[in-house]
C-alpha positions as CSV (number, residue, x, y, z in Angstrom):
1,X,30.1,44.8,13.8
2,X,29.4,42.7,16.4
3,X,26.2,44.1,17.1
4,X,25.0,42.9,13.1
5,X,26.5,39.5,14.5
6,X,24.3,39.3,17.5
7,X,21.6,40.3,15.8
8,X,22.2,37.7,12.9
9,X,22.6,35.2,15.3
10,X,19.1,35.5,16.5
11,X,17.4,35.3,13.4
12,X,15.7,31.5,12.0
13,X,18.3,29.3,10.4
14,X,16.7,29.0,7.2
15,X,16.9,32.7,7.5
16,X,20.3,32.8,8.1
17,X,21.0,30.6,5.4
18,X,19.8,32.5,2.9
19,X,21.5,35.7,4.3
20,X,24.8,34.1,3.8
21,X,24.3,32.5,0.7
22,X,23.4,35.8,-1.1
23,X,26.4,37.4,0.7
24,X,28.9,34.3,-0.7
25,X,27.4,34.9,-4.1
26,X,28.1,38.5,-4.0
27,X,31.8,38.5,-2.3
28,X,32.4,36.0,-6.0
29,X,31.2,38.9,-7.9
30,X,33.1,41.2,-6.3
31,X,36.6,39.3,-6.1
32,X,36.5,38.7,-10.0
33,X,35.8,42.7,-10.8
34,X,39.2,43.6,-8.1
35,X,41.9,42.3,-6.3
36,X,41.5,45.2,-3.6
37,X,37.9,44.6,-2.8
38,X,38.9,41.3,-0.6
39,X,41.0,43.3,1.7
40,X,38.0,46.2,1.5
41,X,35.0,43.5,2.2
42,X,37.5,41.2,4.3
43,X,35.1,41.5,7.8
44,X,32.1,40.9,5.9
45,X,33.7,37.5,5.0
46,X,34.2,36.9,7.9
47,X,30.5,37.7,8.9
48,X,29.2,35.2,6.1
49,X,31.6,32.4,7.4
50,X,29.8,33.1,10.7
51,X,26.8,32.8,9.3
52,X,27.5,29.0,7.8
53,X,29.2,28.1,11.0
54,X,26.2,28.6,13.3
55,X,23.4,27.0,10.6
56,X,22.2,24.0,11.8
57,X,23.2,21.0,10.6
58,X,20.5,19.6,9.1
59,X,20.0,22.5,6.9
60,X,19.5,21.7,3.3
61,X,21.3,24.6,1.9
62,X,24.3,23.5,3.7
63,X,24.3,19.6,3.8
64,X,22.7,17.9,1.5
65,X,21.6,13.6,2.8
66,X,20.4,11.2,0.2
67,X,16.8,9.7,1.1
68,X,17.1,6.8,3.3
69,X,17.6,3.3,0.5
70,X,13.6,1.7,-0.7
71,X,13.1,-1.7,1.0
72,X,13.5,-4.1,-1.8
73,X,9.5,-6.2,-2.1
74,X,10.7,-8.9,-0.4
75,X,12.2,-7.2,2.6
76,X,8.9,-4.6,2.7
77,X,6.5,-7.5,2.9
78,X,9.0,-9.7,5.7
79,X,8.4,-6.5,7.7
80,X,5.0,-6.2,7.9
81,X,3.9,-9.6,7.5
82,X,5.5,-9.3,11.1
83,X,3.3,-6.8,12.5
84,X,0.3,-8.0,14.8
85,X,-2.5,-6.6,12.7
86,X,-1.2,-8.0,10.2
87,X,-1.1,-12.0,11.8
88,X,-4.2,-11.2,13.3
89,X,-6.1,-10.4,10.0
90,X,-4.1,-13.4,8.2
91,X,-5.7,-15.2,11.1
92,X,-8.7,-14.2,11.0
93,X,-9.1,-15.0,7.3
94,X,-7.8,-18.8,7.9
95,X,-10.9,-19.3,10.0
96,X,-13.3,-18.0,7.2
97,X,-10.8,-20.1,4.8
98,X,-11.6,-23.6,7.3
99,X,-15.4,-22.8,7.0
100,X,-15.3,-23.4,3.5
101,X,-13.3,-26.3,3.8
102,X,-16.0,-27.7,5.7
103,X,-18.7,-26.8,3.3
104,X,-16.9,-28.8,1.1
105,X,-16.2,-25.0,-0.7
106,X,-12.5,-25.2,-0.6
107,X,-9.6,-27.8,-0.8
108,X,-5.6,-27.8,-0.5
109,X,-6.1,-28.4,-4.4
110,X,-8.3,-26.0,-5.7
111,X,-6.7,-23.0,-7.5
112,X,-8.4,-19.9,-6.1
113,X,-8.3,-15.9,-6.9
114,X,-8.4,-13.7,-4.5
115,X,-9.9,-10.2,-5.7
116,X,-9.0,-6.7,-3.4
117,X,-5.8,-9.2,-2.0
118,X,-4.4,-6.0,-0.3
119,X,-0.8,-6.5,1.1
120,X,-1.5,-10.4,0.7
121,X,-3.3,-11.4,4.6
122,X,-5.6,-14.2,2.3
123,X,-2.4,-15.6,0.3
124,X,-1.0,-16.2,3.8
125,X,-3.7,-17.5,5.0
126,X,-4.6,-20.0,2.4
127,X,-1.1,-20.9,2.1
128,X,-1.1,-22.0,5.6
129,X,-4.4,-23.9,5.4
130,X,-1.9,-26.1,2.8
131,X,-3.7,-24.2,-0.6
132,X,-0.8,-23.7,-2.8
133,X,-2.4,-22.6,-5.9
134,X,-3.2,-19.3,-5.1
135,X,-3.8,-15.9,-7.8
136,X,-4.2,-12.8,-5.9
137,X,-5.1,-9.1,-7.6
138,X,-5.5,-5.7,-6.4
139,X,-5.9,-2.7,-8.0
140,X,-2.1,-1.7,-6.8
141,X,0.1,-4.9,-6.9
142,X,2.5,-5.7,-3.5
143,X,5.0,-8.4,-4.5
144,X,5.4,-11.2,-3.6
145,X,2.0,-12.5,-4.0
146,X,-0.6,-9.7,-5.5
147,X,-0.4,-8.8,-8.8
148,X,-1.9,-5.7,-10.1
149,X,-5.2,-6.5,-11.7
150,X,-8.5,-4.6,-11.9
151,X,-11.1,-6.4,-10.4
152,X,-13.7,-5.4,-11.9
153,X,-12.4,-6.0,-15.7
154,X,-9.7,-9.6,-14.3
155,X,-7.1,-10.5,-17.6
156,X,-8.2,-14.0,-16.8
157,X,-10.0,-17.0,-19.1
158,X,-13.4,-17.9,-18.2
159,X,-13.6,-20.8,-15.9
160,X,-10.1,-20.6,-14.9
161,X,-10.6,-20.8,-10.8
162,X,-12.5,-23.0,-8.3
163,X,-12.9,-20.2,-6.0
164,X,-13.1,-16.5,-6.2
165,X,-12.4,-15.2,-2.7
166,X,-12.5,-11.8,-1.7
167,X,-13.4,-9.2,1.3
168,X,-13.3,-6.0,-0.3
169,X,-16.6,-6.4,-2.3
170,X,-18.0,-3.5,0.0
171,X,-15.1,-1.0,-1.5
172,X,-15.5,-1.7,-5.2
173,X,-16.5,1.2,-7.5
174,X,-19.1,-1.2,-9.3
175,X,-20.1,-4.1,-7.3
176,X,-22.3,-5.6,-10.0
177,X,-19.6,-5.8,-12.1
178,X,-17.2,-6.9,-9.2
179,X,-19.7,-9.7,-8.7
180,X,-20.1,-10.5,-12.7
181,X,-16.0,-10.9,-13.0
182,X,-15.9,-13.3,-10.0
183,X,-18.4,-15.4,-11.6
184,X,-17.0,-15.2,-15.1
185,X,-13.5,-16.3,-13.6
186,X,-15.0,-19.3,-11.8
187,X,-15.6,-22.7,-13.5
188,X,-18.8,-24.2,-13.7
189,X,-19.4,-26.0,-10.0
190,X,-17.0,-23.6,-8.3
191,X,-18.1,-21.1,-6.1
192,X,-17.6,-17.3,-5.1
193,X,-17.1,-16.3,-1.3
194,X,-17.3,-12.6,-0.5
195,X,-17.0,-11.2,3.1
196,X,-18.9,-8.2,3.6
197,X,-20.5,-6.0,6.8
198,X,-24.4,-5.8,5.1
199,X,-25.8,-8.5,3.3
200,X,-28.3,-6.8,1.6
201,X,-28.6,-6.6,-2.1
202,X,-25.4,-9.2,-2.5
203,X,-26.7,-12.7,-3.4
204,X,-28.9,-10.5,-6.3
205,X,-25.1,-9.4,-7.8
206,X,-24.5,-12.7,-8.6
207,X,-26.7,-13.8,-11.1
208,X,-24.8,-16.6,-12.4
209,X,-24.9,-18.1,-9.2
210,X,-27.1,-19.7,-6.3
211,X,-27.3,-19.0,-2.3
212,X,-25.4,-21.8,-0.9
213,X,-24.5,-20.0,2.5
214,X,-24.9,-17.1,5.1
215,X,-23.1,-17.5,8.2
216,X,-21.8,-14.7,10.6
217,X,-17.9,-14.6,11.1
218,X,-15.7,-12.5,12.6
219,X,-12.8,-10.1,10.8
220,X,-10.1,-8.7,13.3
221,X,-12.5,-8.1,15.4
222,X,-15.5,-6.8,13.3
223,X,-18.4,-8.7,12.8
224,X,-19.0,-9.9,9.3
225,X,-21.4,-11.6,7.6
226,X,-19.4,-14.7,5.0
227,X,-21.8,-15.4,1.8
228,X,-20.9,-18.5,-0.7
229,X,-22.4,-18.8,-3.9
230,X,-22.2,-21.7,-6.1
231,X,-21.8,-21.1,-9.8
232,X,-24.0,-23.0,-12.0
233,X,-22.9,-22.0,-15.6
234,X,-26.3,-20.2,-16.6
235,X,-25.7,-16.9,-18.4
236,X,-27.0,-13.8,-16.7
């Protein structure tokens, strides 16, 4: 007997879990069919209580813990909004956001969409350069401030913005019709601002729209290039 034990004991726990969990199920069996059976299998009872006594505890078979509780939206975005990378991109974006406001492109009241928003680094952003009215969409929303919207087909009138904003034009699927939406969305007079790495090929997306600027800016520490395009109404 106590050989079986030692050599028991030197088996995997997950092992060992199953051994005694098939032996448990059988001693049931056995105990409804006849009374005299317990006193018969008595020592291998005691071998399967071994068993459960030396499996670890974090075995599943044994104890069972509940996933740790979901951070509520409000809470998830407190905590990362914390983070460094996170300041410094939310940074980083506030100077892009102050050279529009010097081109005369952006203004504490203009209403402005942000396309690709991600976790929400422009919303903060503009919100600290005093913009308060802010729509931001992303394919996958992140509460508080981005709704789930696909960029490239927005549920928004025409016209309805000053400024479309966004730095994920070099992700989308379809960046013609990224482009097309962000001008449809954007009244007459407004503009469109995309930050991308190559600016080849991007003014010719927009074909609503005129070149107003190119200028070189700098995205948690990647070089960029910023382009701003001023919408002038005509249809493609």
């Amino acid at each position: 007997m106590e050989r079986h034990i030692h050599r028991f004991l030197s088996q995997p726990p997950l092992l060992r879990s199953s051994h005694a969990v098939a032996t448990l199920s059988l001693l049931h069996l056995l105990f409804h069919n006849s009374s005299c059976t317990a006193l018969l299998l008595l020592p291998f009872l005691t071998w399967a209580l071994l068993a459960l006594s030396t499996l670890h505890p974090s075995s599943s078979l044994i104890l069972w813990r509940p996933p740790p509780p979901l951070l509520s939206p409000d809470r998830r975005f407190k905590k990362l909004s914390s983070t460094s990378l996170f300041k410094k991109r939310s940074h980083s974006l506030s100077l892009i956001f102050e050279t529009l406001s010097s081109l005369h492109i952006l203004s504490n009241y203009s209403h402005v969409l942000v396309l690709s928003a991600g976790a929400g680094h422009a919303v903060v952003a503009l919100h600290s350069s005093g913009v308060s009215e802010v729509t931001a969409v992303d394919i996958v929303d992140f509460p508080p401030f981005v709704n789930r919207a696909d960029p490239h087909n927005l549920p928004f009138f025409d016209g309805a913005f000053d400024l479309a904003f966004s730095d994920g034009l070099d992700g989308a699927l379809f960046p013609a019709r990224f482009a097309a939406e962000m001008e449809r969305t954007v009244k007459k007079g407004g503009a469109e601002a995309v930050v991308v790495e190559d600016v080849e090929g991007v003014e010719r997306l927009f074909r609503r729209s005129s070149l107003v600027e190119v200028r070189n800016v700098t995205l948690v520490g990647s070089e960029m290039s910023l382009i701003v395009m001023r919408n002038n109404g005509n249809p493609p």
